[in-house]
C-alpha positions, -999 to +999 in steps of 0.1 A: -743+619+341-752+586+349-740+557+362-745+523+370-739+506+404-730+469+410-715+457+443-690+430+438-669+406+461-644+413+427-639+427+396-616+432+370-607+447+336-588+441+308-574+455+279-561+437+251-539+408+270-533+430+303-552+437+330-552+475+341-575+472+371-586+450+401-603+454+431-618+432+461-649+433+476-667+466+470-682+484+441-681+485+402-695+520+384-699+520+350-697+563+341-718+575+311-711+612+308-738+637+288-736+666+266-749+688+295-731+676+324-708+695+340-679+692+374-712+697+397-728+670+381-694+648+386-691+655+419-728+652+432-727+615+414-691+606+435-704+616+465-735+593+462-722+566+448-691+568+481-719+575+503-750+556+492-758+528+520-763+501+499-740+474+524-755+453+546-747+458+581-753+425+611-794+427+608-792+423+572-804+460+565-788+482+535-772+506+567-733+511+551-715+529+523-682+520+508-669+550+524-680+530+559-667+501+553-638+511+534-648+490+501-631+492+467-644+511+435-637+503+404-652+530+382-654+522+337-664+547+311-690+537+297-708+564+269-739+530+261-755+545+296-765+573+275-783+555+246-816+567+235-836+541+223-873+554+219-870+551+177-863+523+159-838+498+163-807+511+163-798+532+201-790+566+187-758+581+214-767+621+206-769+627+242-736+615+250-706+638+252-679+640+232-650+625+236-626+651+253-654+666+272-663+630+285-624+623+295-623+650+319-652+647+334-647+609+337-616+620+349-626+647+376-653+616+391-625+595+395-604+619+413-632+628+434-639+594+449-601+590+453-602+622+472-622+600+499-588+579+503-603+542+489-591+520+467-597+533+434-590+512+401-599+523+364-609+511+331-585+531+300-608+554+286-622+548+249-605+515+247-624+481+240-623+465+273-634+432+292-652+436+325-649+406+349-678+411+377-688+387+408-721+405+413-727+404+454-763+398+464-769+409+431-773+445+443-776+468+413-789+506+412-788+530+385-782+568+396-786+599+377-769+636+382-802+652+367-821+633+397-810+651+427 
């Protein structure tokens, strides 16, 4: 599993005409879900991305989670994270799971970091959607469940 990190002072994401999620200052994750991964991987990769200190605190120092400072998470499916692009030109998505595997663990993530009690908005899952991000900083970090 993999995901991609950006915090935001705000975000948003729309599908067709209507937006279907919002938050404030805080943090956007973009989910790509593998063949391989399972609810462990899920749940190791919400715990870091709640956890991970990447907020400043009053020296300027990345000392605070979102869980500390009781930030907002957006979290988008997003199966691209899993391209393989070694060959050719074309990114081949082999590693990615499929669909209805990818749901529920996309699914079981999002639970989990509501389960911490924050403000949790969502993409719709396999739907064309447009992602409005105010990068903060820009901080960005890429973490991976395989990586632990």
């Amino acid at each position: 599993m993999k995901a991609l990190v950006q915090c935001v002072t705000n975000a948003s994401v729309t599908v067709g005409n209507k937006t279907v999620g919002e938050i404030g200052q805080g943090l956007v994750v973009f989910l790509g879900v593998a063949r391989n991964d399972s609810q462990e991987d899920a749940r190791y990769l919400a715990d870091k991305v709640v956890n991970l200190r990447i907020f400043s605190d009053e020296a300027g120092r990345f000392s605070l989670s979102a869980l500390e400072k009781r930030r907002e998470i957006l979290v988008v499916s997003q199966f691209t994270l899993l391209a393989d692009t070694r060959k050719g030109r074309r990114p081949s998505f082999t590693e990615a799971a499929p669909p209805d595997k990818a749901r529920e663990l996309y699914e079981f993530f999002v639970d989990r970091v509501r389960s911490f009690e924050l403000k949790v908005e969502t993409g719709v899952f396999q739907e064309y959607m447009l992602v409005d991000i105010h990068n903060d900083g820009p901080v960005t970090l890429s973490l991976e469940s395989k990586n632990k």
